[in-house]
C-alpha positions, -999 to +999 in steps of 0.1 A: -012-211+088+007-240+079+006-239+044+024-268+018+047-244+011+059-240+047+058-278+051+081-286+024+107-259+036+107-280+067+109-312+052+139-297+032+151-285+065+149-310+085+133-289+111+126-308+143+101-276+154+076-293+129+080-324+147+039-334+148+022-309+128+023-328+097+034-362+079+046-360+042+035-389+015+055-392-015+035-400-042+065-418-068+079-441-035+041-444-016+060-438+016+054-411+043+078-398+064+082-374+096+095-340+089+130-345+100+134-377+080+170-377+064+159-396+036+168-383+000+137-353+000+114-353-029+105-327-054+077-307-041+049-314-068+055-352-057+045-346-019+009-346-001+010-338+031-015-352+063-022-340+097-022-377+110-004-410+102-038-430+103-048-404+074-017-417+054-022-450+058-059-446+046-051-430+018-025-461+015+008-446+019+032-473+042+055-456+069+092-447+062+117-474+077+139-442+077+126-421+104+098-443+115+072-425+118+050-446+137+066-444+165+067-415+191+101-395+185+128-398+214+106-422+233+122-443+257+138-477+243+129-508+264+165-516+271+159-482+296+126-492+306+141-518+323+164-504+339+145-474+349+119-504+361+144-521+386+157-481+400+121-482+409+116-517+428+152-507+445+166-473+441+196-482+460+209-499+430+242-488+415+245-495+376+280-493+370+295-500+333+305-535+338+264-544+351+254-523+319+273-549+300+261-578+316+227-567+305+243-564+268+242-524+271+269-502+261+277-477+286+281-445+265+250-455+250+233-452+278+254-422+290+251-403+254+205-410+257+205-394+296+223-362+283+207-362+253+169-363+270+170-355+306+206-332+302+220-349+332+244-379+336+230-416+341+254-417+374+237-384+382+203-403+376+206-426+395+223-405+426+196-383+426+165-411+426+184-424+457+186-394+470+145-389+463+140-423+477+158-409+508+140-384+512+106-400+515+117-422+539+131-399+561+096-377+554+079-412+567+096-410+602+129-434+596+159-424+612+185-406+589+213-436+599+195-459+583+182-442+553+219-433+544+225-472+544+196-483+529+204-460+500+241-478+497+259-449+505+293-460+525+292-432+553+264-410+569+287-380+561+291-387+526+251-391+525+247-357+544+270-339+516+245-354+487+218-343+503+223-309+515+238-304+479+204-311+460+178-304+489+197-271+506+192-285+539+208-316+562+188-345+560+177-340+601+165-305+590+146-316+557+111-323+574+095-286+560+110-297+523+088-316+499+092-331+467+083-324+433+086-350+409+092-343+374+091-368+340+096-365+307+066-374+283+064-377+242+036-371+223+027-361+188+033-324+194+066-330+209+083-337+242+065-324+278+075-322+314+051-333+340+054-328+379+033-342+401+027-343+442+011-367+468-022-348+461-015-349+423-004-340+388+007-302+394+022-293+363+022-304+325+037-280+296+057-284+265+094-281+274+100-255+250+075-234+267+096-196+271+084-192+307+085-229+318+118-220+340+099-196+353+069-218+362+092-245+378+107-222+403+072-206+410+058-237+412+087-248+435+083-217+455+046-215+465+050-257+475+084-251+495+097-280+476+128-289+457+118-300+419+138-335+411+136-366+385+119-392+396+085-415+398+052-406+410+023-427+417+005-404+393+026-404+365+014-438+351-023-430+346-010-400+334+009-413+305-018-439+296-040-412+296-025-391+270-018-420+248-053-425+245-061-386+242-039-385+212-050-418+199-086-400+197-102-424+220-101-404+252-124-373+257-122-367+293-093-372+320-101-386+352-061-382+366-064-366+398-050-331+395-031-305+419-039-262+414-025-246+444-035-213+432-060-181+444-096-191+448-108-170+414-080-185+396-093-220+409-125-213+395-113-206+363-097-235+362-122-255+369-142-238+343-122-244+317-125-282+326-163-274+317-156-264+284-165-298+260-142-317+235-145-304+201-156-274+213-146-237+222-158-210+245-147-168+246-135-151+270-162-134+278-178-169+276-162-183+304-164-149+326-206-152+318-205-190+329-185-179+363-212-151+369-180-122+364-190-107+330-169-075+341-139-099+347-129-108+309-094-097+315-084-110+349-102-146+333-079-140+302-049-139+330-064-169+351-060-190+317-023-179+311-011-189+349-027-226+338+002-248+346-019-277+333-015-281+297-043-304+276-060-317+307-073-283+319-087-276+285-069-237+279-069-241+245-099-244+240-108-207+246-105-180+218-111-144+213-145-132+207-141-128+168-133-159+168-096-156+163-071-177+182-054-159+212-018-161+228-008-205+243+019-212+260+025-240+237+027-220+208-005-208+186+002-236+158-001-266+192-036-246+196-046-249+162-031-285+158-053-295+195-084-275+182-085-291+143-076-323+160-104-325+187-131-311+163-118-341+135-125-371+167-153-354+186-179-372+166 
């Protein structure tokens, strides 16, 4: 439980784990801040603490110019929208340092946020959404010659070397290879990776999940695909839609999904997409509704191997007394998604 005493170590703290679980208010300055603000911290009688900005600002507290706490932490500035938005139109593109000043950008700014949030250089970036650009074309039937050009590289051996080194295989061998793209995404309860597919979104977890490595190279595995940055035709629907799920005004996701999976774990999937906002089901719940009341454990085991976070709803389910059961995300995201859904199901 998240008590006030817990919350103000962490505000003390500065402990960027909190990130989303509360806002603090201080009463004396009528400001709220987010948990890691490195403002000058309050005395503890002198804070009240909210699960939600919009329930600071009602009780009219303004938001910190400190740490900003209106706005999503580590989200992308515009200055790399932009770029990221012209990579996408023509992913031959080559930023180098004196085009990054042109644009009014310093380089090792740029180069300090693409270590910082995707742990790989912005001239790696860039390589690699090339080389993923590449990739589909050759997957589209055009000849490898060309590709290699079309992506700006300067010799078809230098474009074979690139590729073998990410894919594992030469470009004329890479027709059994797919793609899984992968994207980083904030929200309120802290930073998540997404992959999608052709056929869909096929993963969505919190990137400090303990078994997400794991999942990736599962994941990976069972598609015979190689797991890379770059965009998706799903990703943008995604995104929108998880704005508006945390913004309270979306109850239902209509983003087409991908669960490769074993037909009863499909069904249990699906089953927990039948389980309604603001609401929670057991267990044994769900085994009743898919007509396997013996099957409580193996359902319980279905609902761990959901690679889905959020939109297939396993948070939603909790033991039979009631109590709240193991989440990938961590029990206090499950308590956070629970108290939150039941507070805008109305």
């Amino acid at each position: 439980m998240l008590t006030n005493a817990i919350m103000y170590k962490a505000l003390v703290d500065k402990d960027a784990s909190f990130e989303g679980t509360f806002i603090a208010a201080v009463k004396t300055t009528g400001i709220f801040c987010r948990p890691t603000c490195t403002a000058r911290k309050p005395k503890e009688e002198n804070v009240e603490f909210f699960h939600t900005t919009r329930e600071a600002i009602l009780k009219g507290y303004r938001a910190c110019k400190v740490c900003n706490p209106m706005e999503k932490l580590g989200e992308t500035p515009d200055y790399i929208k932009e770029i990221l938005k012209d990579l996408n139109t023509n992913p031959s593109l080559k930023f180098k340092d004196w085009d990054l000043i042109q644009r009014g950008i310093e380089p090792g700014k740029i180069r300090r946020w693409f270590l910082k949030n995707h742990g790989i250089t912005f001239h790696a970036y860039q390589r690699m959404f090339r080389i993923n650009s590449a990739f589909n074309k050759i997957q589209n039937g055009e000849s490898v010659t060309s590709v290699a050009f079309d992506a700006g590289y300067e010799s078809l051996s230098g474009f074979n070397d690139s590729f073998k080194s990410i894919f594992g295989v030469s470009p004329s061998n890479s027709k059994e290879k797919k793609i899984i793209n992968i994207t980083r995404l904030e929200t309120p309860l802290g930073t998540m990776y997404a992959c999608a597919v052709e056929q869909g979104i096929c993963l969505l977890e919190f990137t400090d999940r303990k078994m997400l490595e794991t999942e990736l190279k599962s994941l990976a595995k069972l598609l015979n695909a190689n797991i890379i940055q770059g965009a998706n035709k799903h990703f943008g629907l995604l995104h929108d839609q998880l704005d508006e799920y945390f913004e309270g005004k979306r109850k239902e996701f209509t983003v087409t999904l991908f669960t490769p999976g074993s037909e009863f774990r499909q069904a249990v999937w699906k089953e927990l997409q039948n389980i309604p906002y603001g609401s929670t089901h057991s267990y044994k719940q769900q085994a009743i509704a898919l007509k396997r009341p013996e099957a409580v454990r193996a359902v319980a085991h279905a609902n761990g191997m959901n690679r889905i976070s959020i939109l297939i709803p396993c948070h939603r389910v909790i033991g039979e007394d009631g109590n709240l059961t193991g989440y990938g995300g961590g029990i206090w995201r499950k308590k956070w998604l629970l108290d939150f859904e039941k507070r805008t199901a109305l």
